[in-house]
Each structure stands twice: as C-alpha cells, then as structure tokens.
C-alpha positions as CSV (number, residue, x, y, z in Angstrom):
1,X,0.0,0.0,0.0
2,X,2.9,2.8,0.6
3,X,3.4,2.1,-2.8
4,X,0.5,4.3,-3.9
5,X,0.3,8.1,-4.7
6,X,-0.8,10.7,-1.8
7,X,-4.0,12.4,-2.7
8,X,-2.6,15.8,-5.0
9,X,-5.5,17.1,-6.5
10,X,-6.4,20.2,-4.0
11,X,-9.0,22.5,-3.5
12,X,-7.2,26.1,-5.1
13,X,-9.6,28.9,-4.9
14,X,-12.9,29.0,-2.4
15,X,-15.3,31.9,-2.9
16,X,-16.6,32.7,0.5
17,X,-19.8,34.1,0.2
18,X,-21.1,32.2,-2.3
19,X,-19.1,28.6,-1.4
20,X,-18.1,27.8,-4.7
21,X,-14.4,26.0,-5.2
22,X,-12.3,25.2,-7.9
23,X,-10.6,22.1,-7.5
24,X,-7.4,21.5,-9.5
25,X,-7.0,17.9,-10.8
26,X,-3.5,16.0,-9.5
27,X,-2.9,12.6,-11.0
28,X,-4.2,10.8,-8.5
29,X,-7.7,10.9,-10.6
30,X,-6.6,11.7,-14.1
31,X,-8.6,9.2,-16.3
32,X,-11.8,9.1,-14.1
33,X,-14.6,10.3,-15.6
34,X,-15.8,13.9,-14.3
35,X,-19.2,12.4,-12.4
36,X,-17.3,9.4,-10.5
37,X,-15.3,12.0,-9.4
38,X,-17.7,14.4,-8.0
39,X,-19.4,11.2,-6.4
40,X,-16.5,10.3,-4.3
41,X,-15.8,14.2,-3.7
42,X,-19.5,15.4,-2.6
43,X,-19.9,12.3,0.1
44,X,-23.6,11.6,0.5
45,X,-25.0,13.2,-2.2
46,X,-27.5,11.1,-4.5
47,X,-26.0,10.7,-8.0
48,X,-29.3,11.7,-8.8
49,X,-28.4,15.4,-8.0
50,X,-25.1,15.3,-9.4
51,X,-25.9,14.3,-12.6
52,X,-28.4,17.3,-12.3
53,X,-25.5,19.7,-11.4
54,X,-23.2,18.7,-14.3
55,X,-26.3,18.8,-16.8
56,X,-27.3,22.1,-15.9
57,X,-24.1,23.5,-16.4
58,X,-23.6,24.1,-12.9
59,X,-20.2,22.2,-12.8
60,X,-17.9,23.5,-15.2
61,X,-14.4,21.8,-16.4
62,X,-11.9,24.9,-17.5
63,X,-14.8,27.2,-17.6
64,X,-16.8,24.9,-20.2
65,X,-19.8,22.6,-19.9
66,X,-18.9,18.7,-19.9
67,X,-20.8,15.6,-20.1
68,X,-20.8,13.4,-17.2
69,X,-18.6,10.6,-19.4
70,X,-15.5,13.7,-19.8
71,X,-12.7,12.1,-18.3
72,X,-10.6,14.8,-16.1
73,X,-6.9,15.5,-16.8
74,X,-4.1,16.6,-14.9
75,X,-4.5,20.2,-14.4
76,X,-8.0,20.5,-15.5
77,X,-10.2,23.1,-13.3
78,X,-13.3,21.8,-12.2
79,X,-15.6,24.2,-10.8
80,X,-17.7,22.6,-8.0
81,X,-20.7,24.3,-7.2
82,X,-21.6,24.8,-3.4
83,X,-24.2,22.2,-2.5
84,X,-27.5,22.6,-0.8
85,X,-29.6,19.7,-0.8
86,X,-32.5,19.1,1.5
87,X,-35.0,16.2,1.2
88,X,-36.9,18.5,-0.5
89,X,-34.5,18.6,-3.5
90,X,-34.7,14.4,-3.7
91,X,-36.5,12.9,-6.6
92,X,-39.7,11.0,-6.4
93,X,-37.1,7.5,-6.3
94,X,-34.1,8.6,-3.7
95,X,-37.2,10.5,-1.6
96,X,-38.6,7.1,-1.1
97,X,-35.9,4.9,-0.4
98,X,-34.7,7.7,2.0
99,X,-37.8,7.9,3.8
100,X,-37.9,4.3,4.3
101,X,-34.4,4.4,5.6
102,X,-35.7,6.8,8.1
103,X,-38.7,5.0,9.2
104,X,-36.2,1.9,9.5
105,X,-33.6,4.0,12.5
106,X,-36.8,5.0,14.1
107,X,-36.8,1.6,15.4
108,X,-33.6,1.5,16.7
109,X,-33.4,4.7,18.7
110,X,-31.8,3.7,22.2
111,X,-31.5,6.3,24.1
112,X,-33.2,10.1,23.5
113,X,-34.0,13.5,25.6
114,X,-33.9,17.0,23.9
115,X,-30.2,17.1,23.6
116,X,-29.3,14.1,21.9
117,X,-30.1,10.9,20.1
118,X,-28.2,7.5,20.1
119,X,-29.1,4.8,17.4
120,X,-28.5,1.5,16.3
121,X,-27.2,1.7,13.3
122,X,-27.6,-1.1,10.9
123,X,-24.7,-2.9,8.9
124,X,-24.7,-1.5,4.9
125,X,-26.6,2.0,6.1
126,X,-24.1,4.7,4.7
127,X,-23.2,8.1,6.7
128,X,-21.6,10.4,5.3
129,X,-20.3,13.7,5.6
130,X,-18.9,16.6,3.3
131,X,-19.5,19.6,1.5
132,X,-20.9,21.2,3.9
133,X,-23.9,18.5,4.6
134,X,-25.1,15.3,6.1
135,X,-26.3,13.2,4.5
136,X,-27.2,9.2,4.5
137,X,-28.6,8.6,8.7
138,X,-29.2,12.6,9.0
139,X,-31.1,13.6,5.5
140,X,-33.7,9.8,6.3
141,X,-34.5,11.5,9.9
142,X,-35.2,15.0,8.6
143,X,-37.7,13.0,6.0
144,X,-39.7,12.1,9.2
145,X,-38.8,14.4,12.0
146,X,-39.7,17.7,10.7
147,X,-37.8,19.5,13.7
148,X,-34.6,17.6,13.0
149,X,-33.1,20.4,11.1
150,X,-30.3,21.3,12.8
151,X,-29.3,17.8,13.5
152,X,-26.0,16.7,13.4
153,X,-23.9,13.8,13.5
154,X,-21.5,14.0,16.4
155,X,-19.3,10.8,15.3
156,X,-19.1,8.7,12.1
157,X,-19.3,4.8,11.5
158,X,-18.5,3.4,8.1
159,X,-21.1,2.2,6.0
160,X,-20.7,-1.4,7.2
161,X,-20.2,-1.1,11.0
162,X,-23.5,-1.7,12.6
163,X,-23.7,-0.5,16.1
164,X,-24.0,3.4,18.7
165,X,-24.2,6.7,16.7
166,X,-24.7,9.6,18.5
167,X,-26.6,12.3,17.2
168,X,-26.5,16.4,18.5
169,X,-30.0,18.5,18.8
170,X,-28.6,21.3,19.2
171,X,-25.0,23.4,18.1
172,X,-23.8,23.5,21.4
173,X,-24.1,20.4,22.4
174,X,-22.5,19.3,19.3
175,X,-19.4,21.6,20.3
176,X,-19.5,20.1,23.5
177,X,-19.3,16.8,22.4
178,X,-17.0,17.2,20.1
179,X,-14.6,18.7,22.9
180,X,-15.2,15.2,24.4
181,X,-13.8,12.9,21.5
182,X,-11.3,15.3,20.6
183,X,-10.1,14.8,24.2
184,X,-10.6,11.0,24.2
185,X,-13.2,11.3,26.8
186,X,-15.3,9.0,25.5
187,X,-15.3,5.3,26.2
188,X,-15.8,3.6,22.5
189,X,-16.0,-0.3,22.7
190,X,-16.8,-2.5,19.3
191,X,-17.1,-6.8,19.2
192,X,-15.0,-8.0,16.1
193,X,-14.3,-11.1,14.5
194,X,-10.2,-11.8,14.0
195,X,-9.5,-14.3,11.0
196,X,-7.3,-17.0,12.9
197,X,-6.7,-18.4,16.2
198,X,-5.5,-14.9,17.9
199,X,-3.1,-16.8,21.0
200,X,-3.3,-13.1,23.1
201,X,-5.6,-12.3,25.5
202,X,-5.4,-9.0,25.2
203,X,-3.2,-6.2,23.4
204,X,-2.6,-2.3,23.4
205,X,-1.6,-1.5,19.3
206,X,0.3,1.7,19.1
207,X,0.8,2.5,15.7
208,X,0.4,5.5,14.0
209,X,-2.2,5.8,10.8
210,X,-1.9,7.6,7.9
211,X,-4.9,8.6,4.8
212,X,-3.9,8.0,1.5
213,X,-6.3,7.7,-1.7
214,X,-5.7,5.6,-4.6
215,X,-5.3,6.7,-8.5
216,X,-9.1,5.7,-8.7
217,X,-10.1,8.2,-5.8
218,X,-10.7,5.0,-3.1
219,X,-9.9,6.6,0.4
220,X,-7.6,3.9,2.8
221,X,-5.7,4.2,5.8
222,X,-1.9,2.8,6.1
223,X,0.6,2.2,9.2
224,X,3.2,4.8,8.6
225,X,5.7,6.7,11.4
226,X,4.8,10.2,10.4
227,X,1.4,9.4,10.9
228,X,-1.2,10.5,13.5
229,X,-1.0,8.5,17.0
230,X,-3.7,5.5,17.2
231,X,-4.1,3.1,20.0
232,X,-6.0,0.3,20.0
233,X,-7.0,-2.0,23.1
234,X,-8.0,-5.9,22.1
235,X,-9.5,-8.5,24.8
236,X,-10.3,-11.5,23.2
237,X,-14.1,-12.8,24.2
238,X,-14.8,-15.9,22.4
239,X,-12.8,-18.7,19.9
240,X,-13.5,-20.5,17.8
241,X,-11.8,-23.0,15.2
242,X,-10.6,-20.3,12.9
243,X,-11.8,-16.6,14.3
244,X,-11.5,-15.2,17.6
245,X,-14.5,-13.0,18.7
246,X,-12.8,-9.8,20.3
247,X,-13.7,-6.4,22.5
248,X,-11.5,-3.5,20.9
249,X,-11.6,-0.4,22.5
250,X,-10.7,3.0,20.7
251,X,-7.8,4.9,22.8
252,X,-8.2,7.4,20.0
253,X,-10.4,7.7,17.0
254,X,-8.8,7.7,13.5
255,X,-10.3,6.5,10.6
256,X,-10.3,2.7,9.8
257,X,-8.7,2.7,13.4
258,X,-9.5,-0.9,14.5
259,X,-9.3,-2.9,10.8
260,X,-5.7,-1.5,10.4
261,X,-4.5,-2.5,13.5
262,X,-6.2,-5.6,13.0
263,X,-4.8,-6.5,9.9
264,X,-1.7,-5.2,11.2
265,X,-1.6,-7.7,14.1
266,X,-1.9,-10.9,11.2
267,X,-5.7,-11.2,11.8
268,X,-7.9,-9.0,9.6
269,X,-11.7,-8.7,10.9
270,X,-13.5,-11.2,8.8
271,X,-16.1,-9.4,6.1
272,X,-13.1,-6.3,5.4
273,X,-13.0,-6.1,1.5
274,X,-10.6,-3.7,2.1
275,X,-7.8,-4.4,4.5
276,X,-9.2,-8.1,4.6
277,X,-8.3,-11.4,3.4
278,X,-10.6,-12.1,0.1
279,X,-10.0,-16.2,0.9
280,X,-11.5,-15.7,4.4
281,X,-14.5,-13.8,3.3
282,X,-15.7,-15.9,0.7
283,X,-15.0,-18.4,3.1
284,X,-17.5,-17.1,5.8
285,X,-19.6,-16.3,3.2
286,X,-20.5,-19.3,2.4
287,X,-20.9,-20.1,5.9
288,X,-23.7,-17.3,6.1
289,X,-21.8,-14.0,7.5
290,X,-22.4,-11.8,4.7
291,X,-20.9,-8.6,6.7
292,X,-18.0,-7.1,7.9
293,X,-17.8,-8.4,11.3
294,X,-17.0,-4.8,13.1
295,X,-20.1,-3.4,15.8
296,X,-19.8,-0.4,17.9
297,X,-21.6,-2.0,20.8
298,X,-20.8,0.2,24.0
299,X,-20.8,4.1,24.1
300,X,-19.9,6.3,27.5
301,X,-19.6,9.7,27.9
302,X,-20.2,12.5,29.9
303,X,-23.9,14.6,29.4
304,X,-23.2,17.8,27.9
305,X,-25.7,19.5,29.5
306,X,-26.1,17.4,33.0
307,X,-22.4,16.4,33.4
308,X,-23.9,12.9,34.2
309,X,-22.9,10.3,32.5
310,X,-24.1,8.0,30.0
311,X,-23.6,4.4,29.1
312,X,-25.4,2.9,26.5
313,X,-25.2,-0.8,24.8
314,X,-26.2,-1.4,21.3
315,X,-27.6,-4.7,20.9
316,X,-26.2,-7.0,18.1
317,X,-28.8,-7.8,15.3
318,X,-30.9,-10.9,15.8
319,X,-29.2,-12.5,12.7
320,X,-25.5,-12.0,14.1
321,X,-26.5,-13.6,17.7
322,X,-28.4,-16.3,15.9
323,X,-25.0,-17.0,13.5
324,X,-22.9,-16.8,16.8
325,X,-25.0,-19.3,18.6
326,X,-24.8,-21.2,15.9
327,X,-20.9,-21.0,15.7
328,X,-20.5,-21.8,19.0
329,X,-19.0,-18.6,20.0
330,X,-22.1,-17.7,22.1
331,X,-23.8,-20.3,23.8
C-alpha cells in the first residue's frame, strides 16, 4: 500500500460568500470520468443530484460545460458548485428509499431527551459527511422528523459497522461533544471477528495511521511513522476453530482505526473487503456472514448538558447472535 500516490489534487480557490471551489486535478484521478469523481468528492449526495449539477451547467471543467462521461486531466479546473440539498431537493425515487431508511432508524433509537439521540445503526446504512452537509442517517431522519433540522452527527461509522451513533440537537451540544472525542473522553468499545486463532488475551496497538487515496479516488488508511497517534486495546471474548471473537476499545479515534490494527496484528476482521483477506471472506460467506464483522456495541460519555454520565449498549442484530450461537461462539 505505501506504494501508492498521496491524494494531489487540491481544492485552489474558495469563494466565500457564495461557497463555490475550484478544485485542481492531481494525477491521483486523471482518467476518471468527471461524475465518478464528484461522487467520491460530494460524500452523501445522490448521484441523482449530481448528474443534475453537471447537466445544468452548474459544474464546469476549465470554464466549459462537460458531459458526465469527460474524463478529467491533470491540471483540468473543475468548478464545483456549493451544494445545498435538502430532502426537498430528492427525486420522487431517492425521496422514497430515503424515507424508508428513516422510518427503518426509528426503530432503533436507544437512548433520547432533547439534547441528543443514540441509534442503532444497521450494517450496509451509509453516513456520510462533506460539502458542507449530512447526508445518508441525517437527511432519512429529517424526511420524518420535521424538527430535526439542525441535526447533526457527532461521530461517524462506516457504511458497514453496525452498532451506537450519537446524534447532537442542538450546536452547542455538538461543540461540547465534540470537545469530548477530541479529548478521548469518550469510552468507545466495538465486538470484532479476527481471522485465525489470535493466542493473546489481550493487546494495546500503538501505531500511527496515515490517509492516503488511490489513483481511482478510493480513500484507505496505512501504518506509517509520520502518521497520526492511534491506540488500539483488544481482549479477546470468544474462539473458535478459525476466528476469535474480540472487545477492541478505541484509545483514540482515527479512521479505519480498528481494521488497520487488526490487519496489522496478522488477523484481519473477517467481512473487510478492504484491509481483509478475500479467501477468508468468501469463506465465511458461504458459511452465512455476509458482513463485515466490526459493531460499535458500547458508548460512555459525559452529558453535555447534565455532566452525568451516560452508558449505552447497542444490541447486536438478531441474525448475528443467531450466526454466533450457531458457531458456537455464544452459547
């Protein structure tokens, strides 16, 4: 992986009141074509609206209109409109699925008052952040919770990690919160399943993480000295006769934390198609875990506004205990 090319297109020129940038294209995405690009750029928007921006003429490539199939070029200038998009701005399609994706983390609210919500969230439910928006867990709530408007996610969880995310009512509570993780205040616990026979009982990883993207835009996260300090704490919980079912608590909270150290210990969490073991998967696969084995079960931090504090357990879905059982990791 060190072997690939640091991200070197870069945002040049930002018009402040009217939040429009102009982004100049490195080689790390000459070749793509001009609409996969603004997908992996604008996180969380549908490709519905983007294809809307780029047909209207609202995204321009060196001050001309382009198709969405114009493949970008090192040094091309790609002006990116600022984007506002509300549920209101979804088509009849994306306004559906959304709305059903809201009615769906309605169900797995686990803890609420005025200040804050805690959810669930489900394996393969996507939350994103960027350009200035929310989108994905945020965007289905506002579809059904009219005064969720200044909602905000405090913390993120990749698309495949199941498990507590904690949502702000309010700005200051946000900031306040925010204070919190900055300061590793709170308590962040996942259960993961190791590929292998892991022989430790339990293991403080201190290794430093870097980001990186790929020539086609894909975002990762490598081991590398000069990156930022990550700490991760495993206590194994359950073996079996090729995984070990473990508790990893965050020390710090980087991206991709847990799978890199994971992978970087010799035992990759099984499901990873990206820092995993494509023989393992397919092989767990076909023994019915279709997922990347990685859920945020335990949260505990301090109440913004009461000081008290708050511990809250997400429960694992009813087809992960059932494949556990079944495994004999759970009895």
């Amino acid at each position: 992986m060190g072997t690939d090319k640091i991200y070197e297109s870069q945002v040049i020129e930002k018009h402040s009141k009217t939040g429009t940038q102009l982004v100049e294209v490195g080689t790390d995405v000459a070749g793509q074509r001009v609409d996969n690009f603004l997908i992996s750029y604008l996180k969380g928007v549908p490709k519905s609206h983007i294809y809307r921006l780029v047909r209207t003429g609202q995204v321009r490539v060196n001050k001309g209109r382009v198709k969405v199939q114009y493949r970008l070029r090192p040094g091309d200038l790609i002006r990116v409109p600022p984007v506002v998009w509300s549920p209101s701005s979804l088509g009849p399609e994306d306004a559906l699925e959304t709305r059903a994706m809201g009615r769906r983390l309605e169900k797995q609210v686990i803890y609420e008052d005025a200040w804050l919500l805690v959810i669930n969230k489900p394996a393969g439910m996507p939350v994103h952040g960027g350009s200035g928006l929310s989108g994905g867990v945020i965007e289905s709530l506002r579809l059904i919770r009219p005064e969720a408007k200044e909602w905000e996610l405090v913390h993120r969880l990749d698309k495949d990690t199941s498990g507590c995310l904690l949502i702000a009512k309010r700005k200051s509570v946000l900031r306040t919160l925010h204070q919190e993780f900055r300061e590793d205040q709170v308590d962040k616990r996942y259960l993961a399943m190791l590929a292998g026979i892991w022989e430790g009982q339990r293991q403080l990883v201190d290794l430093p993480l870097r980001k990186y993207v790929l020539r086609g835009g894909e975002r990762l996260v490598q081991a590398h000295p000069q990156g930022k300090p990550a700490r991760t704490e495993f206590i194994k919980r359950g073996q079996g006769s090729d995984a070990t079912l473990v508790e990893a608590r965050l020390l710090t909270g980087r991206t991709h934390q847990i799978r890199v150290h994971a992978t970087w210990m010799g035992h990759p969490i099984v499901g990873d198609a990206r820092y995993g073991d494509d023989e393992v998967n397919l092989r767990f696969r076909r023994r019915g875990l279709k997922r990347l084995f990685l859920h945020a079960w335990r949260l505990a931090f301090a109440h913004p506004v009461s000081g008290v504090l708050v511990s809250l357990e997400a429960p694992l879905e009813r087809g992960l205990v059932n494949w556990l059982k079944r495994e004999g990791y759970w009895k």
